[in-house]
N, C-alpha and C positions, 0 to 999 in steps of 0.2 A: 700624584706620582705619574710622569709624564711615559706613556708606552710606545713603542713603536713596532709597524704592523708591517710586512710586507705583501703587495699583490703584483700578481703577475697572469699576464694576460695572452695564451697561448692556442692555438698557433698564430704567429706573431701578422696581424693585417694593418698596412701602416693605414691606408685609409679608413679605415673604420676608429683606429685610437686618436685621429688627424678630427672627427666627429665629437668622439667621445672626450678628446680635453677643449675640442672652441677654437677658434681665434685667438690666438695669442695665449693659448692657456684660459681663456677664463670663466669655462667651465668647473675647472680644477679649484680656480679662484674661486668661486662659489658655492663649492664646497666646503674651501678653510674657511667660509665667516660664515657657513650656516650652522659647522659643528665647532669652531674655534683649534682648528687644529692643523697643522700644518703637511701638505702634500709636497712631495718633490716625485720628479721624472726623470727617468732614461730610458725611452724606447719605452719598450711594452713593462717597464719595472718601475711599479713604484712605491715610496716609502711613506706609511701615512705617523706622523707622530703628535700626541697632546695624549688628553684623559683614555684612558683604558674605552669607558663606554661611549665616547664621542668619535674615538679610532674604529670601534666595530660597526658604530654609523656610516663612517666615512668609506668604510671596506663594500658596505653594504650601498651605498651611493655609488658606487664606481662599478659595483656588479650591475646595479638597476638601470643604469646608463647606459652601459656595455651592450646589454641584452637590446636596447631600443637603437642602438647606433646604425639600425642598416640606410637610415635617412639622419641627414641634418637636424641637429636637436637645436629649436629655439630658447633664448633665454626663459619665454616663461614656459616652457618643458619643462627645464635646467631646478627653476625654481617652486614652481608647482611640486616637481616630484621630492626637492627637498623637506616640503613640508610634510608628506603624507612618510616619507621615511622617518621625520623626528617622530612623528605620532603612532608610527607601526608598534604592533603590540596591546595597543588600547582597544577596549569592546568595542566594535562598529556594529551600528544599527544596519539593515539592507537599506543601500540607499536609493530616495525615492528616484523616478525616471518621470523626467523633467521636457515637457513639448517645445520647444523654442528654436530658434536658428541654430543655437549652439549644442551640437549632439554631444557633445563631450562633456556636456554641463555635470558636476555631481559636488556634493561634498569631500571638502580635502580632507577634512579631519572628522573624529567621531563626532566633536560639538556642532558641526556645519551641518552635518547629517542627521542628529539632532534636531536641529535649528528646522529642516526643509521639511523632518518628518509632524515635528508639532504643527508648522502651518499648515499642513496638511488635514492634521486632526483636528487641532483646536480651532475656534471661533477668533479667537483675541491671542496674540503671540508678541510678545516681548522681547527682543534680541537686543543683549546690553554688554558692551565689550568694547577693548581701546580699537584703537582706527586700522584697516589692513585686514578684519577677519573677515570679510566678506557681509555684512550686513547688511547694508543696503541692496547692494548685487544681487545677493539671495531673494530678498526680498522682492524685489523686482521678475527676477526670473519666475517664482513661484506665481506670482499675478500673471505676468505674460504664459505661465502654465495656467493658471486657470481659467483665461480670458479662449485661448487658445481649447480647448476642451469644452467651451458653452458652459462652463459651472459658473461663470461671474460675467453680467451683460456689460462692464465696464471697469475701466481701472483708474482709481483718483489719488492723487499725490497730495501729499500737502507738508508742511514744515514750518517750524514759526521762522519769522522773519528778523530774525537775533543775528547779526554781524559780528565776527569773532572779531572785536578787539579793535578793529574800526569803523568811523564812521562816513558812510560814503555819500552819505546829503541822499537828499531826494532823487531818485531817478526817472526819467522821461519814459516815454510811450503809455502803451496802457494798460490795466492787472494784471494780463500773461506776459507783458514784454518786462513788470515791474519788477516779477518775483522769479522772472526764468534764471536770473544768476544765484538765487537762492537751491532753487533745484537743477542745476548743472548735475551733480552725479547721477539723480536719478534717469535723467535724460539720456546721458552718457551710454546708462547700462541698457535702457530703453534699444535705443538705436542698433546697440550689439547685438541682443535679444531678437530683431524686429526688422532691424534694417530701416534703414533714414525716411523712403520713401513710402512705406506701408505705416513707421505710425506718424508722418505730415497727415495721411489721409483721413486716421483714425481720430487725430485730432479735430480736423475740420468735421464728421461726422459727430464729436463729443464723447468718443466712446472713449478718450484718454482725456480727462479732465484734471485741470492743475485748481486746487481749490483752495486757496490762501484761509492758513487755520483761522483769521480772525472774520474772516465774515461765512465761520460754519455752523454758529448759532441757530437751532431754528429747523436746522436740516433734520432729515430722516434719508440716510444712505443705504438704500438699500440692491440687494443683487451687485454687489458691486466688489471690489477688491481695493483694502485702503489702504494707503502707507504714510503713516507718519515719521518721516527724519529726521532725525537729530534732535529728539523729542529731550533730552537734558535742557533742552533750552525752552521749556514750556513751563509756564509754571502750574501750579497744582489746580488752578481755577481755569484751564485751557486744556489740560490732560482728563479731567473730568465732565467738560464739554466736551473734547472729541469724544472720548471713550461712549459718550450716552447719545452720538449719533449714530449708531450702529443698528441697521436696521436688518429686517428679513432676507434670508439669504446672502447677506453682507461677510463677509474677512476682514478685519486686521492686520496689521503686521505694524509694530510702534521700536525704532531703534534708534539706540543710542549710546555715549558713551560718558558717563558721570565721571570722567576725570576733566573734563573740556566744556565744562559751562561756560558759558558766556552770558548769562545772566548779571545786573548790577549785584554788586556787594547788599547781602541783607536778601535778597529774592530766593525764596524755596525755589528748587526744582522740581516739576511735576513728577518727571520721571523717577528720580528718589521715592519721592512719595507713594508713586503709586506702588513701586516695588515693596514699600513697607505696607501696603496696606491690602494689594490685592494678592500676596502669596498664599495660595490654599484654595483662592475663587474657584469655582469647579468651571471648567470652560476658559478657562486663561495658562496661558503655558508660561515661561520663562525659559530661555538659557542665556546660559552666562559664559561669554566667550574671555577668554584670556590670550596672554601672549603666544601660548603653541600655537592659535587656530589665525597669525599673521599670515597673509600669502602674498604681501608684496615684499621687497627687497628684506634678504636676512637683517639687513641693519634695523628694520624697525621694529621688529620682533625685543633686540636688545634696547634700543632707544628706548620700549614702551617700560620694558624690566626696569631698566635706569631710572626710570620716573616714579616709578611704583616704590624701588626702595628710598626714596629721597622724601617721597610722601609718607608712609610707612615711619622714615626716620622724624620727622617733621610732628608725625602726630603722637610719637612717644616723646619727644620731646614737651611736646606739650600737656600731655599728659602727667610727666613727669614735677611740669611747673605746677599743674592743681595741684599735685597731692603733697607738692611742699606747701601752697599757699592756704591748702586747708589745713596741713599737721602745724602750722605756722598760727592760724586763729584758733586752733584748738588748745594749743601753747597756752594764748593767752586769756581764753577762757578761763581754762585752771588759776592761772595767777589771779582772775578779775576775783574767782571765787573765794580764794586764799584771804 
């Protein structure tokens, strides 16, 4: 049953509401597709209407904005702040404080916060969630915080070398120039972290090491801070190789997301696996991110929901066809016995 809310926004400051709806409105716009519901304006008056508790979000989005309008609000202000509003109300851990370029760095939601305080704690840390929660990102920042702090003398990347869905032949240069399009995002986040020019140097020093998971056989990583990416696409004899290079004074951090294998048809994922096999290990964390904890564009938040029920649908379906095709030979069991 669709509600309709009024707010109003007094004493009336055209420049400050000229902040607080954007450009052309699409501030305002981004509000309707974070909570699905529909805003209109006049002046400082405005009408929010859809579901009863996506309306008292939307009221509460236009107060949180209001109160921040004395500057220009960026879109990922806009949208940052969208996220930590859908998730308001939920237990939040204190979140940890994070050393890096970025002082504003924290967790948006309880699970990220979560997420920052386990690799903190734990030895070996797990982050397994659709794409948009922040995983990698986190991940990274927490190394450039420990690298950052003397807790870890170096920080090593690695990810298997699985192509989603194409194949792009052999590539030129040599192992770092081979597999740098493989770790783009970790780079990415590096950079933000770190700044372009402090980790070029850190590289030429060795203290940021790219270490392509197949020739990490052998090794003992130790004092160091590791991140394995996009570990669904490892399989269980590469997941159990990394995990048993893990040396003295050494971190973890292994994320991914088992709806986006890109493994052949028939290949175990490590990642699966290992998730069935080390929950309980003492010294191994898990969280499990879901579609609340997206912080890129609201669309992919729903994209991910979409997916999830089509999957969902897909495996009750299937479901459904066992247990006719087993009530089907049990049929005729009876008659064989008859």
């Amino acid at each position: 049953m669709a509600k309709t809310l009024e707010v109003f926004f007094e004493p009336v400051d055209n420049a400050r509401l000229a902040r607080l709806c954007g450009v052309l409105d699409e501030n305002l716009r981004q509000i309707e597709n974070a909570f699905d519901i529909s805003v209109m304006r006049r002046g400082e008056h405005f009408s929010l209407t859809g579901h009863p508790a996506q309306v008292l979000r939307g009221e509460m989005a236009l107060k949180h904005f209001d109160a921040r309008a004395d500057s220009d609000l960026s879109l990922d202000d806009v949208q940052l702040g969208l996220v930590e509003i859908a998730n308001r109300g939920e237990l939040t851990l204190p979140a940890p404080a994070l050393m890096t370029r970025r002082t504003d760095l924290r967790g948006r939601t309880p699970r990220q916060t979560e997420y920052l305080s386990n690799i903190q704690e734990f030895d070996i840390t797990f982050g397994i969630g659709p794409a948009g929660t922040g995983k990698t990102y986190l991940a990274v920042a927490s190394a450039v915080d420990a690298f950052e702090r003397d807790l870890v003398e170096r920080i090593i990347l690695t990810r298997p070398a699985v192509e989603a869905g194409e194949r792009l032949g052999f590539l030129p240069g040599d192992l770092s120039q081979k597999v740098d399009p493989y770790l783009r995002p970790l780079y990415d986040a590096l950079y933000d972290l770190m700044g372009f020019d402090r980790v070029g140097k850190l590289f030429e020093r060795s203290l940021i090491e790219i270490a392509p998971l197949a020739f990490m056989r052998g090794r003992t990583l130790s004092n160091a801070f590791i991140i394995l990416d996009e570990a669904q696409n490892t399989t269980p004899e590469q997941m159990k190789m990394f995990l048993t290079r893990i040396g003295f004074g050494a971190k973890a951090v292994v994320t991914g997301d088992q709806t986006q294998v890109d493994l052949t048809r028939g290949q175990r994922s490590g990642l699966k696996e290992a998730r069935a096999v080390l929950q309980g290990v003492r010294g191994i964390a898990f969280t499990e991110f879901t579609k609340d904890d997206v912080v890129r564009h609201p669309l992919v938040a729903r994209i991910v929901e979409a997916y999830d029920k089509e999957a969902a649908r897909v495996e009750r379906s299937k479901s459904a066809a066992r247990a006719q095709v087993q009530a089907s030979e049990e049929n005729e069991d009876v008659k064989t016995d008859k």
